[in-house]
N, C-alpha and C positions, 0 to 999 in steps of 0.2 A: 504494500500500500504506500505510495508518494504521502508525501508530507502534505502536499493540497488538500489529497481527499480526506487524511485524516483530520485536519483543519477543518473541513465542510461538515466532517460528521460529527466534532464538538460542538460547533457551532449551530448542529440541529438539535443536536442531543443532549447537551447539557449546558449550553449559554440559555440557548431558544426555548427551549422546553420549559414549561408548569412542573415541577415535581414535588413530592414532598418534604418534608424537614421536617426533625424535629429537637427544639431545643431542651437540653436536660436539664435540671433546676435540683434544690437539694428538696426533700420533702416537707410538702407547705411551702411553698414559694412559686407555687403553681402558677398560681392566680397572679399575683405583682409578676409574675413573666409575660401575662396573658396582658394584662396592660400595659405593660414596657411596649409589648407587637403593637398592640392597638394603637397605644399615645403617637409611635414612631409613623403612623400613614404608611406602612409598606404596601403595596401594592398584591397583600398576601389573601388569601382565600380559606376555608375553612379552619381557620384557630381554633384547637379544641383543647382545654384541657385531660390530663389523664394523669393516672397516679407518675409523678416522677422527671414531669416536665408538659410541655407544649408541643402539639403538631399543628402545621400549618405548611401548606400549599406556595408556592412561590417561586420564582424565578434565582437563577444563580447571584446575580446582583440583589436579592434579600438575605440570603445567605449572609454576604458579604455585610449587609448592614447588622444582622442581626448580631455578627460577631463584633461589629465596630459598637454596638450602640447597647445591646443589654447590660444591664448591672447584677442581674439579678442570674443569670444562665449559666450554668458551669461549664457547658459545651455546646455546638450546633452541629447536629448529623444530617448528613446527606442521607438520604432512602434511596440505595441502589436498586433492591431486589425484594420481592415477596415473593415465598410461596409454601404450597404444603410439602411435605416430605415425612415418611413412615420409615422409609431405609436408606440407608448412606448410596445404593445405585443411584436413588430420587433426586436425591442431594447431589449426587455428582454431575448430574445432568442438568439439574438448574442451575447448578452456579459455572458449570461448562457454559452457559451463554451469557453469559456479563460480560460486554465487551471493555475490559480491565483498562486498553489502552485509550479509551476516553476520561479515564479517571484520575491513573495513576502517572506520573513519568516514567519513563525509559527506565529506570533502576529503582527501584523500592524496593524497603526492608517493611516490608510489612509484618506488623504489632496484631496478631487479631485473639478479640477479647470475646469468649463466647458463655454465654448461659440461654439455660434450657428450667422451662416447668414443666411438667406435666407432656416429657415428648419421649415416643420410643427413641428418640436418638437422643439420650442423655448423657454421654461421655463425651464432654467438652472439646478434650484433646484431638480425640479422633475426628470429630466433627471441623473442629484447627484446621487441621493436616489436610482436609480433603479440599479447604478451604485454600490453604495455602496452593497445594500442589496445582488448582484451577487457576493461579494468579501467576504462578510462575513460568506457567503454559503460553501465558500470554505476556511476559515482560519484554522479550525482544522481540515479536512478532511482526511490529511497525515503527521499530528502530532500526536504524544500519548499526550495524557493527563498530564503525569508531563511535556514534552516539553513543550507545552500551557502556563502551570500554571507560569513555572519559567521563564519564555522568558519575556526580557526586553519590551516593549511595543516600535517598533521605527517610527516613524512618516513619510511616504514614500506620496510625491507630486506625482497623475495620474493626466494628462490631457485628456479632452475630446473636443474633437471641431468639432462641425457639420459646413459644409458647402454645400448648394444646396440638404440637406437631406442625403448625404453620412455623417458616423461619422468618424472618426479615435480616436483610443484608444492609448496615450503613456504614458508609467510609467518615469518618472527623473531621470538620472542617478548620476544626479550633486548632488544633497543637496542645501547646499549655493549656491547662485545665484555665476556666476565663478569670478566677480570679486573682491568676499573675497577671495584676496590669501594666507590669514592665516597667514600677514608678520603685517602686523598692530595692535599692543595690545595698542599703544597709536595715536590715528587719535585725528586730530585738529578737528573745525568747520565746517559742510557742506564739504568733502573732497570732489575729484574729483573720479569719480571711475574709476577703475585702466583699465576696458576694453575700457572706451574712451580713458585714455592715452595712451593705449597700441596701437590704433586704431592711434591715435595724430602721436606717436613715425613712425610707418610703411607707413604713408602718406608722413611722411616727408622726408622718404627716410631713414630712422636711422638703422644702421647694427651691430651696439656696436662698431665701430672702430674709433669712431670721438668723441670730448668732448665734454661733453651736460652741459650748463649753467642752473641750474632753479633757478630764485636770487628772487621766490617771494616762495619757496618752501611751503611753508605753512605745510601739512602733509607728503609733499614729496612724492606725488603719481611718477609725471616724473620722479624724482631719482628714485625712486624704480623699477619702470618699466625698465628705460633705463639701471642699473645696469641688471636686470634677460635677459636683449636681450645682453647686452656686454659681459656676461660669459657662457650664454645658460643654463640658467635656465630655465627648465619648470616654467610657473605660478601657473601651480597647486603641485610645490615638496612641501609646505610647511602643507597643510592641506588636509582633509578625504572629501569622496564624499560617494553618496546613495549606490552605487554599494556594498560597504564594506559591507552590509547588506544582500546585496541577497542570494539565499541560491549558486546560480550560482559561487559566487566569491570564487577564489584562493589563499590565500594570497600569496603562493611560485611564483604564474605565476604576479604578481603582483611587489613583489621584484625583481622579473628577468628584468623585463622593467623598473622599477626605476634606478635599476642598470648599466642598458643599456644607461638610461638619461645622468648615472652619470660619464658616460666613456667619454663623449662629452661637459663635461664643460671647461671652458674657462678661468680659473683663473687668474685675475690681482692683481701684487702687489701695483699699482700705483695709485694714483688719476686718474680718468677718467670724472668723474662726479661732479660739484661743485653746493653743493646746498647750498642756502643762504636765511636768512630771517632776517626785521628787527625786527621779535619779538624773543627775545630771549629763550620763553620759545617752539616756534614752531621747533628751532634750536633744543633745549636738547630734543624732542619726537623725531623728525627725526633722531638722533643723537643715542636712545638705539633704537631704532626700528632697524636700520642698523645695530649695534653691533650685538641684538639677533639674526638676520638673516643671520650673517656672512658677511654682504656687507660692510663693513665700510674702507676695504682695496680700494676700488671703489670708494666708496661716500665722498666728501670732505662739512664738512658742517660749513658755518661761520654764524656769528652774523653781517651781512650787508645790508645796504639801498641800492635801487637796481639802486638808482639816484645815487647814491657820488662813485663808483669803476667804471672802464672800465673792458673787457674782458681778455684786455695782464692783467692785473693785476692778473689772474687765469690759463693764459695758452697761450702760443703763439703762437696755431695752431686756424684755424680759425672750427665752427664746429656747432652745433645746439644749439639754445638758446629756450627755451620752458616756457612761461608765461599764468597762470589760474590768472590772478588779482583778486584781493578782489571784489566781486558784491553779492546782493542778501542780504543772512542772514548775510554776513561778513561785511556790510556797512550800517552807516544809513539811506543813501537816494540816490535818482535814479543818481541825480547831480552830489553828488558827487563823483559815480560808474561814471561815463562818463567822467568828467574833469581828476579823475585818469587816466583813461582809454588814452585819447589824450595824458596826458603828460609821459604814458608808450609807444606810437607810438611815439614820437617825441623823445624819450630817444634810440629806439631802432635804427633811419635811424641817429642818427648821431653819435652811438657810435658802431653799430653792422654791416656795411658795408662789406657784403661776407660770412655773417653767411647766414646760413638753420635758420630759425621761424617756430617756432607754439604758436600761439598766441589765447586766445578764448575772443570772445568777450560776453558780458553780452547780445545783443539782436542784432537783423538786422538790426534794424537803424544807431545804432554804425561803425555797421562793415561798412559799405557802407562810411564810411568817414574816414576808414585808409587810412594812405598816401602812401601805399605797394601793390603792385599787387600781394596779393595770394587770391591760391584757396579757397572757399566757403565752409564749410560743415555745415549744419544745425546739430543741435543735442541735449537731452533731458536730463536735468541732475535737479534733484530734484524739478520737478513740473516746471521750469525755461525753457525757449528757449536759450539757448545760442548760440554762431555762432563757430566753430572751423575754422581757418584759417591757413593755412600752406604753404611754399614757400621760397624766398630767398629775401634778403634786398639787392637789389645794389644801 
């Protein structure tokens, strides 16, 4: 096959084409995904929620946005392939017609991740392999030879996931899981990842127009995020995704919609954001991490104990306070994650009256004995149960 014609066949097949997608989100963050799609105007067609993320309909160029522009998503998959399958022949014949070379470049190390419910083909591995061996069939097929030889080798995550013996094939369009926004070169201890903050931020009602305290900053994930929603920064402007690889991608239609991003930012000259910690050296990382990222016109960051300052002391408009307290690996025992924990509730109802919260607590038991009526959200953040809670102090 000449390089035209394969040109003409991504161009029908996977630039041109309607297909599916579907974005993964962590559980409970369905919905704040489902309006991230809506709010953004994609050009996308049945959005449905389902346990574990979003599907929606759309063109290669939503894809593209969806990775540049969610906060909330941990990855976006392409939907190569559906079908049923009882036995590994079934399977080898459907996945024998995916034409691999509209998808993948000339060389890939292909990553493939497979789970199975309820399917006579439940042994992962073997289902791998039959996988793989169908892609390898097709890796030089519509390359020359020096193409092959001098092509970087790039490593591209397929998932495979049987459910009730139906399979579904999708290729990743992310790379990094989405909430490396590519803003972090110096992260503290156990950071918070930046799609629960981000998720933290949109519960709480936070639009970038109000001042966000974070006085235990640690890595400064809430500053960092609440700066990218105060100026309209995409999450993903800072770093590269898998798409960059395919043979499908554009870079010019690529810069066209960066550019588009970049028409709709929101620049502040002002403090907006005060983030504070009493360790000083969590201060100076959060401190070049903003410089390098341009945020530090935004971010105000001090060397302060989050007991000894009030709020007027940063700002005399009342506005969201958002606290990850030290638990887990940041402490050395359960005790005294919990006694902190109380004397950061009792610091917040007598000093923060008429602020927005978000607050996480280290487990459920905790949470059930803050003195604040907010909302609930369970959530999963390195092996740990944590409780995210958010709402108002009066």
């Amino acid at each position: 096959m000449t390089k035209a014609s394969l040109s003409k066949r991504i161009k029908r097949h996977v630039i041109g084409r309607i297909r599916p997608y579907f974005a993964a989100t962590a559980p409970g963050h369905e919905t704040l995904c489902h309006g991230e799609l809506a709010d953004l105007g994609l050009a996308i067609t049945d959005a449905c929620e389902v346990v574990g993320g979003v599907e929606f309909n759309g063109r290669l160029q939503d894809c593209y946005l969806a990775n540049l522009h969610l906060r909330t998503a941990n990855r976006v998959l392409m939907r190569v392939h559906q079908f049923q399958a009882t036995g590994f022949r079934q399977f080898e014949k459907a996945v024998a017609g995916i034409p691999w070379e509209l998808y993948l470049p000339a060389k890939t190390s292909p990553k493939i991740l497979v789970t199975t419910k309820h399917c006579r083909l439940y042994h992962s591995a073997a289902v791998g392999e039959r996988l793989l061996k169908s892609i390898s069939k097709h890796a030089t097929a519509d390359a020359s030879e020096r193409e092959y030889q001098t092509a970087i080798s790039i490593e591209q995550k397929i998932f495979v996931r049987g459910a009730d013996d139906r399979f579904t094939v999708s290729i990743d369009s992310s790379g990094d899981h989405l909430h490396k926004r590519g803003l972090k070169k110096h992260a503290g201890r156990a950071p918070l990842r930046e799609t629960i903050a981000a998720a933290a931020l949109l519960l709480a009602g936070y639009r970038g127009s109000e001042p966000v305290i974070d006085p235990m900053c640690g890595s400064g994930t809430f500053s960092m995020e609440a700066a990218l929603i105060a100026q309209n920064i995409p999450p993903g402007w800072y770093r590269q995704f898998a798409f960059m690889q395919w043979p499908s991608f554009r870079p010019s239609q690529w810069e066209y919609l960066k550019r588009e991003a970049e028409n709709h930012f929101t620049p502040t000259r002002a403090p907006l954001i005060f983030a504070s910690d009493k360790d000083p050296a969590a201060c100076r990382r959060l401190e070049k991490n903003a410089t390098d990222s341009r945020l530090a016109d935004i971010i105000q960051v001090s060397n302060r104990d989050f007991f000894e300052f009030r709020p007027r002391d940063l700002t005399d408009q009342t506005g969201l306070v958002a606290i990850n307290p030290p638990y887990g690996r940041r402490l050395e025992n359960r005790s005294q994650s919990e006694r902190l924990f109380m004397k950061i509730c009792s610091r917040l109802k007598q000093a923060y009256t008429g602020w927005k919260v978000i607050l996480i607590s280290p487990n459920k038991q905790l949470a059930k004995q803050v003195p604040l009526k907010l909302e609930v959200h369970p959530i999963s953040h390195g092996g740990l149960k944590p409780v995210l809670m958010v709402g108002s102090i009066s």
